[in-house]
C-alpha positions in Angstrom: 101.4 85.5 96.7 98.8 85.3 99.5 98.7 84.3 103.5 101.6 86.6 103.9 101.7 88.7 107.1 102.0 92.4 106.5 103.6 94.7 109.0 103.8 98.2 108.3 104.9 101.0 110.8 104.9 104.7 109.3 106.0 107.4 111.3 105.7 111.4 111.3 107.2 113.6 109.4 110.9 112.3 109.1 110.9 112.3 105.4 114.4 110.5 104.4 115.6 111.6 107.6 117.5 108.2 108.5 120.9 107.1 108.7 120.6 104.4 105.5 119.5 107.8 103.2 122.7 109.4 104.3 121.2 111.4 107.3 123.8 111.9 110.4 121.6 109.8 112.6 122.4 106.4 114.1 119.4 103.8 112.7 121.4 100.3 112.6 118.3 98.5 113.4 116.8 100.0 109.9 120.0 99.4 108.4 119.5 96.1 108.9 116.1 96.1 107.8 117.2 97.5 104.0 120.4 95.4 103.8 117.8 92.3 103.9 115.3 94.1 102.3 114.8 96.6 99.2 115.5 100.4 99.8 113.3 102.5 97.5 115.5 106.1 96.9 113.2 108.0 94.9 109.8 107.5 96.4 107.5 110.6 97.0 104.1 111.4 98.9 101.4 113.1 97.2 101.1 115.8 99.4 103.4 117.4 102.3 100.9 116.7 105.1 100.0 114.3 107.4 96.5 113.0 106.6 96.4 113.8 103.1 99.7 111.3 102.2 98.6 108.7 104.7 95.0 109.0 103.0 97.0 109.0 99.6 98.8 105.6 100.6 95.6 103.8 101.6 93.6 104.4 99.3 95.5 105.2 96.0 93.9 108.5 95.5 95.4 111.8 95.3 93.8 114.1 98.6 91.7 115.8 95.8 90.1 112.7 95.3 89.6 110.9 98.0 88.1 113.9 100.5 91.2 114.6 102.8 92.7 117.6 101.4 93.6 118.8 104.5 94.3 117.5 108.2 91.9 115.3 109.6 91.8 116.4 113.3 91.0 119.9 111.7 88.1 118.3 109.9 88.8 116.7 106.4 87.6 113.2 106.8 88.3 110.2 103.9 85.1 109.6 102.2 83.4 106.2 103.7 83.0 104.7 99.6 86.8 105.1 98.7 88.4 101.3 98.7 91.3 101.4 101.3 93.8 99.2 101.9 92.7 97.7 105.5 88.9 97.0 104.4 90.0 95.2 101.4 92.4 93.1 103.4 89.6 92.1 106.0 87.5 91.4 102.9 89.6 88.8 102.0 90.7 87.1 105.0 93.0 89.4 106.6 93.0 90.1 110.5 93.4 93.7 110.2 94.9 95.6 113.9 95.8 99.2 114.2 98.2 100.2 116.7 98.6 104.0 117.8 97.6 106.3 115.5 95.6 106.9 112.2 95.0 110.4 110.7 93.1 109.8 108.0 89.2 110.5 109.6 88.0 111.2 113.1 90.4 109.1 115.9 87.4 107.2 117.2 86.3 105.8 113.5 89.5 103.3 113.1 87.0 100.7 112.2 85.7 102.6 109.3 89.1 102.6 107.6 89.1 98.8 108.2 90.7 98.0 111.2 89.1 95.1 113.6 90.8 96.5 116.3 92.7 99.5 117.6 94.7 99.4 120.3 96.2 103.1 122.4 98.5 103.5 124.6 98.3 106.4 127.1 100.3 108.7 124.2 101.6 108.4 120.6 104.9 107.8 121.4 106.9 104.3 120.9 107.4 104.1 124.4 104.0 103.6 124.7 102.7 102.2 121.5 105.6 99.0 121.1 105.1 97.7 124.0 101.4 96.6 122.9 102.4 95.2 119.7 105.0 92.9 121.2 102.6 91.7 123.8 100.4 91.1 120.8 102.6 89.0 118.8 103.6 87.6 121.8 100.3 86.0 122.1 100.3 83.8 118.7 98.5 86.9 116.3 95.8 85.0 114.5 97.1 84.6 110.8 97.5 86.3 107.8 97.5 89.7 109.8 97.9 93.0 108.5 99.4 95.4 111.3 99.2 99.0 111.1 101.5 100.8 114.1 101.7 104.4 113.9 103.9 106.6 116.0 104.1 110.2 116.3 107.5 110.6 116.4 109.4 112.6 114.8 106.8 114.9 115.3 107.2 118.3 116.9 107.7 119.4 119.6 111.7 118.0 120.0 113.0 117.0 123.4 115.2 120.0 124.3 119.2 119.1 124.3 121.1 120.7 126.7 124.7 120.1 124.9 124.6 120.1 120.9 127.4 116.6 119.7 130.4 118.7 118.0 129.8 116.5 114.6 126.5 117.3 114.5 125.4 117.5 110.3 122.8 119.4 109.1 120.7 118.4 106.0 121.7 120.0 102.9 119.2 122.1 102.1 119.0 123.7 105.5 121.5 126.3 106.6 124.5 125.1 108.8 123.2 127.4 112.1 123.1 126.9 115.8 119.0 127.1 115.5 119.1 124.3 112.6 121.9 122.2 115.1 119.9 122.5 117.8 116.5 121.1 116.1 118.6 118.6 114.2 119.9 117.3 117.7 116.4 116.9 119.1 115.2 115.5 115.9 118.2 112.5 116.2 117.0 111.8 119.9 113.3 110.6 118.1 114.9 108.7 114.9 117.0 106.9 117.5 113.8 106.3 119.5 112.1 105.0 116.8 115.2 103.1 115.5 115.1 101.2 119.0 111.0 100.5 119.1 111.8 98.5 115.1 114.8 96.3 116.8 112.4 95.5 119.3 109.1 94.4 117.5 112.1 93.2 114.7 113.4 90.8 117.5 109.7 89.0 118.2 108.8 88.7 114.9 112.4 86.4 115.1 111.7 84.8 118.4 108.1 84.0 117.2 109.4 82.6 114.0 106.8 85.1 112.1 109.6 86.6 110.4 109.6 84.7 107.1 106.6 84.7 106.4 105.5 88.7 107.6 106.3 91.8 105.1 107.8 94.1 106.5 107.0 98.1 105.4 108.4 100.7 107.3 107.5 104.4 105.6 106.6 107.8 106.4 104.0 110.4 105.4 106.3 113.1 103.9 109.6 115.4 105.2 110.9 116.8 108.4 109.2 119.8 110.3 111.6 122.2 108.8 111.3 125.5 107.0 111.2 124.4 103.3 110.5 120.7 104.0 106.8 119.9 105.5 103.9 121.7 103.8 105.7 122.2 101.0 106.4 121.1 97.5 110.0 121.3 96.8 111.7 117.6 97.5 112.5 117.9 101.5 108.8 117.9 101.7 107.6 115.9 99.7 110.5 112.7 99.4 110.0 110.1 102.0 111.1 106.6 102.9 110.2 103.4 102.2 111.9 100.1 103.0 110.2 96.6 102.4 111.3 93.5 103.6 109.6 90.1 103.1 109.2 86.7 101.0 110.0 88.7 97.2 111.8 91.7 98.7 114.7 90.7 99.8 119.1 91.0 99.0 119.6 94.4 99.8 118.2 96.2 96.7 118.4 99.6 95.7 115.3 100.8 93.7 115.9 104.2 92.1 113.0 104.4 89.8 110.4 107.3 90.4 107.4 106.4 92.4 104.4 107.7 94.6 103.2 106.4 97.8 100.1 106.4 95.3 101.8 103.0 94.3 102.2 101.3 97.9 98.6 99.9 97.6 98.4 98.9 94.1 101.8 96.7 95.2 100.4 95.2 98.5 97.5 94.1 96.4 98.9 92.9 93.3 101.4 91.3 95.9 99.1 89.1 97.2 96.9 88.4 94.5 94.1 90.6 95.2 92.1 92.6 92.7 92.9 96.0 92.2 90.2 98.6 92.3 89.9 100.3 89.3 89.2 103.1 90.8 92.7 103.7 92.3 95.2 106.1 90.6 99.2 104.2 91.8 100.8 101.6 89.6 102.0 98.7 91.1 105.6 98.2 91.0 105.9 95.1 92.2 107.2 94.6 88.4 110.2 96.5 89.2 111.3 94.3 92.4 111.1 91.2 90.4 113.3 92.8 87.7 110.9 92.4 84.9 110.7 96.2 84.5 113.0 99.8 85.2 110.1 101.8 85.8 106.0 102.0 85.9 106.1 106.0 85.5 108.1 108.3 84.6 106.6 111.6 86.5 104.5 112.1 89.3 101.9 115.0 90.6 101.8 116.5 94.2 99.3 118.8 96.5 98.9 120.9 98.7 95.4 123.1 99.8 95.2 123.2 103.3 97.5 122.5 106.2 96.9 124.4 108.9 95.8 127.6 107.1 95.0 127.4 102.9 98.1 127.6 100.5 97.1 126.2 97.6 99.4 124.6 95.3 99.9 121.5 92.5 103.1 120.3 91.0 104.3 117.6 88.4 107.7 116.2 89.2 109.6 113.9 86.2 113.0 112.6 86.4 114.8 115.7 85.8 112.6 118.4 86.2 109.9 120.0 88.5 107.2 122.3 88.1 105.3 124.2 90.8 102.0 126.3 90.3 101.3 128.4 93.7 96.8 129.5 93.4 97.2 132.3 96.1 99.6 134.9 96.9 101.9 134.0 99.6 105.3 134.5 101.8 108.2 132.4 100.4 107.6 129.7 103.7 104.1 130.4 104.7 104.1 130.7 108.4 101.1 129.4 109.6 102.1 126.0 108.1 105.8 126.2 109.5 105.7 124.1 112.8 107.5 126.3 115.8 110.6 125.7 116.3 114.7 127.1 116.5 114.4 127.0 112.6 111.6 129.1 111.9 112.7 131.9 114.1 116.1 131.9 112.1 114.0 131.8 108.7 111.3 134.5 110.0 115.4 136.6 110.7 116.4 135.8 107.7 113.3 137.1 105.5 111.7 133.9 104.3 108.3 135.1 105.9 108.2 138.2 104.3 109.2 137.9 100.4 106.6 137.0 98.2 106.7 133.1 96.8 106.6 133.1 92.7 103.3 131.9 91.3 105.6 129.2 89.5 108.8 127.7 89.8 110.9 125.3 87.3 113.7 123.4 88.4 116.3 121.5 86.3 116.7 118.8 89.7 119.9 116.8 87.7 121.6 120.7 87.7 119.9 122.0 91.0 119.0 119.0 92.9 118.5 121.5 95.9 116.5 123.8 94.1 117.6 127.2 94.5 117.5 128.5 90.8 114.0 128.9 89.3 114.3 128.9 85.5 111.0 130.3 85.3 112.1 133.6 83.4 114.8 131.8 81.5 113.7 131.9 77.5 116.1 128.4 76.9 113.6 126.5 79.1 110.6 128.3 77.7 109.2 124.9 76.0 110.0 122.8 78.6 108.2 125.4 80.6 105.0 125.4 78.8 104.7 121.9 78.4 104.5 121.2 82.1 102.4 123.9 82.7 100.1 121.9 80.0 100.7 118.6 81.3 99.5 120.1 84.7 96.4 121.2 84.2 95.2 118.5 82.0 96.2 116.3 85.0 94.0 118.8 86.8 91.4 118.2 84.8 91.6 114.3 84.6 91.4 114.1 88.1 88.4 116.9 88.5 90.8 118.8 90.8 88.4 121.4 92.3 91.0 124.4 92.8 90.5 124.8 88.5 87.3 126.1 89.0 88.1 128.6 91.7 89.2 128.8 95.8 88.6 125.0 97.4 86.3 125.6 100.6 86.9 123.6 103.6 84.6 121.1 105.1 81.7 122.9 107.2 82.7 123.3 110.5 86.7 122.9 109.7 89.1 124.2 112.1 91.2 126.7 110.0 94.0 129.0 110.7 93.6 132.6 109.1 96.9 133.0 106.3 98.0 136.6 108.1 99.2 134.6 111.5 102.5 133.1 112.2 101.4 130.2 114.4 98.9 127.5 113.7 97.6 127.2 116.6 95.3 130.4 115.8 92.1 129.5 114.2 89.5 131.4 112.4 86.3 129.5 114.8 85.5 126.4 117.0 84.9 123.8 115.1 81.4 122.1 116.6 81.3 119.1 118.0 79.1 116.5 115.5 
């Protein structure tokens, strides 16, 4: 397949936050999208962070690997030799646009990631944002294209809501409180908002008849700004969306099959025809759309080092179980990497900031899909224990994952937030201006 336009639109932090996932929001204009298109339920990031999973999705390295192991306003730039997706597009034949945002090196290097041109708005938002692309495509977009629009909604801060709806749902594994309604209301306003912004660039691709011949991706970087979601490794943090929709991916299909946005590359490529790197660590699963295979993998491994402050941890994740391996001693939610909010006063009342996390955890996620009982200590799971503790680190060691050897140091001149503070916005030093 080749000459096909790519559109893909990735948002912050709203994990599977979205109406077609079974959240209590209203997104008919996604909806839509996956009833034409393929739905992908058990797709994962490799890490629970902005940069690192966009950097991740790119370039089909885990954050270890491909230098942005921590947030790259704060300093973690993506290594200029690693392939990524938008160079290798432009290198054969693609005109490659960004529009909004990119976190995966400094703001003002877009064109080093690929891009031929970046367009801003006066902020982040849709509001501002979607109204470029559709005067873009208005204008006859020179073809094939490959369009990049980040938002930053559903980033905090929420828009404050006077009155809380009656029927308001919380997510599962968040208590059913006024401080969770209340976020959970402000979080719907910005899934609505973004719902909206897709109808509209959805509608132009339509009027402009690019619409059968453009892929459509619509994904995110990894879970909701909750307590127990972002920056953290248990499966509100680290499952995400994806929805495809395009010439191959089409009839409303439901994927179940384990993946990592590791694998988005590796697909695009092997979509089009394009060579894939050797270098890159996803499988394609493009096999799996055309229903010549179930599965390309059968586990996957996650990250975390730094968010806003350092709380290092690695897990491996098969279809039944999970195993998590913390490096440092730390609260149960770390708060430093907890974004401010209704929630995380509630969780700092009821304790979460003060117990100590377990150096390891083992979930049985077919028996606990919410993951409340660690099995750790339990001597029936002691084998499946220690192989996953084994699998792990020789993972580790494939991948020359630093944090075996010892503490990972940040980037010179890294913006970091000391691990004793509750907000992130408290750093250890300036970072200098280069």
């Amino acid at each position: 397949m080749d000459r096909v336009n790519i559109l893909h639109i990735i948002t912050h932090d709203t994990g599977r936050y979205l109406e077609c996932y079974g959240a209590s929001v209203k997104t008919p204009a996604i909806n839509k999208v996956a009833e034409e298109g393929v739905l992908f339920t058990n797709y994962f990031c490799t890490a629970p962070q902005c940069s690192p999973s966009r950097a991740s999705m790119f370039s089909s390295l885990m954050p270890h690997n491909n230098g942005v192991y921590g947030l790259a306003h704060r300093g973690f730039i993506l290594d200029e030799k690693v392939p990524y997706l938008p160079k290798i597009l432009s290198e054969n034949g693609y005109n490659t646009f960004l529009f909004g945002i990119q976190h995966e090196t400094e703001f003002s290097k877009s064109n080093i990631l690929g891009y031929k041109k970046h367009f801003t708005g006066k902020t982040k938002y849709c509001v501002d944002i979607v109204p470029l692309v559709i005067e873009f495509l208005e204008n006859n977009p020179p073809e094939p294209f490959f369009i990049s629009v980040g938002v930053f909604e559903t980033h905090r801060p929420f828009p404050e809501v006077e009155k809380i709806p009656e029927d308001i749902k919380v997510p599962e594994f968040l208590p059913d409180a006024i401080e969770v309604k209340k976020d959970i209301a402000s979080l719907n306003i910005l899934v609505e908002r973004v719902d909206k912004s897709i109808e509209e660039i959805i509608k132009v691709l339509e009027r402009k008849k690019l619409i059968d011949r453009t892929l459509i991706i619509l994904t995110t970087d990894h879970g909701i700004a909750f307590p127990g979601a972002k920056a953290t490794l248990f499966d509100p943090g680290i499952g995400i969306f994806l929805i495809m929709r395009g010439p191959e991916f089409e009839g409303g299909k439901k994927i179940d099959s384990l993946l990592s946005n590791l694998d988005l590359t590796p697909t695009i490529l092997d979509y089009l025809g394009i060579e894939i790197p050797e270098i890159m660590q996803g499988k394609s699963f493009l096999p799996i759309v055309k229903g010549e295979k179930e599965k390309v993998r059968d586990r996957i491994f996650t990250e975390l080092t730094y968010h806003a402050a350092y709380d290092p941890m690695r897990s491996i994740r098969t279809e039944k179980y999970k195993y998590i391996r913390s490096f440092e001693v730390r609260p149960f939610y770390f708060p430093p990497n907890v974004d401010s909010g209704f929630s995380k006063e509630l969780f700092k009342k009821m304790g979460y900031f003060d117990k100590l996390r377990p150096f390891e955890f083992l979930f049985d996620l077919e028996a606990d899909p919410l993951e409340r009982n660690n099995l750790v200590e339990k001597e029936e799971y002691k084998d499946i224990l220690e192989n996953l503790r084994e699998e792990l680190t020789k993972w580790m060691e494939e991948t020359e994952d630093p944090l075996l050897k010892g503490p990972v140091f940040p980037p010179e001149n890294a913006v970091i937030t000391p691990p004793w503070v509750e907000e992130p916005e408290i750093i250890w030093f300036e970072k200098k201006k280069r």
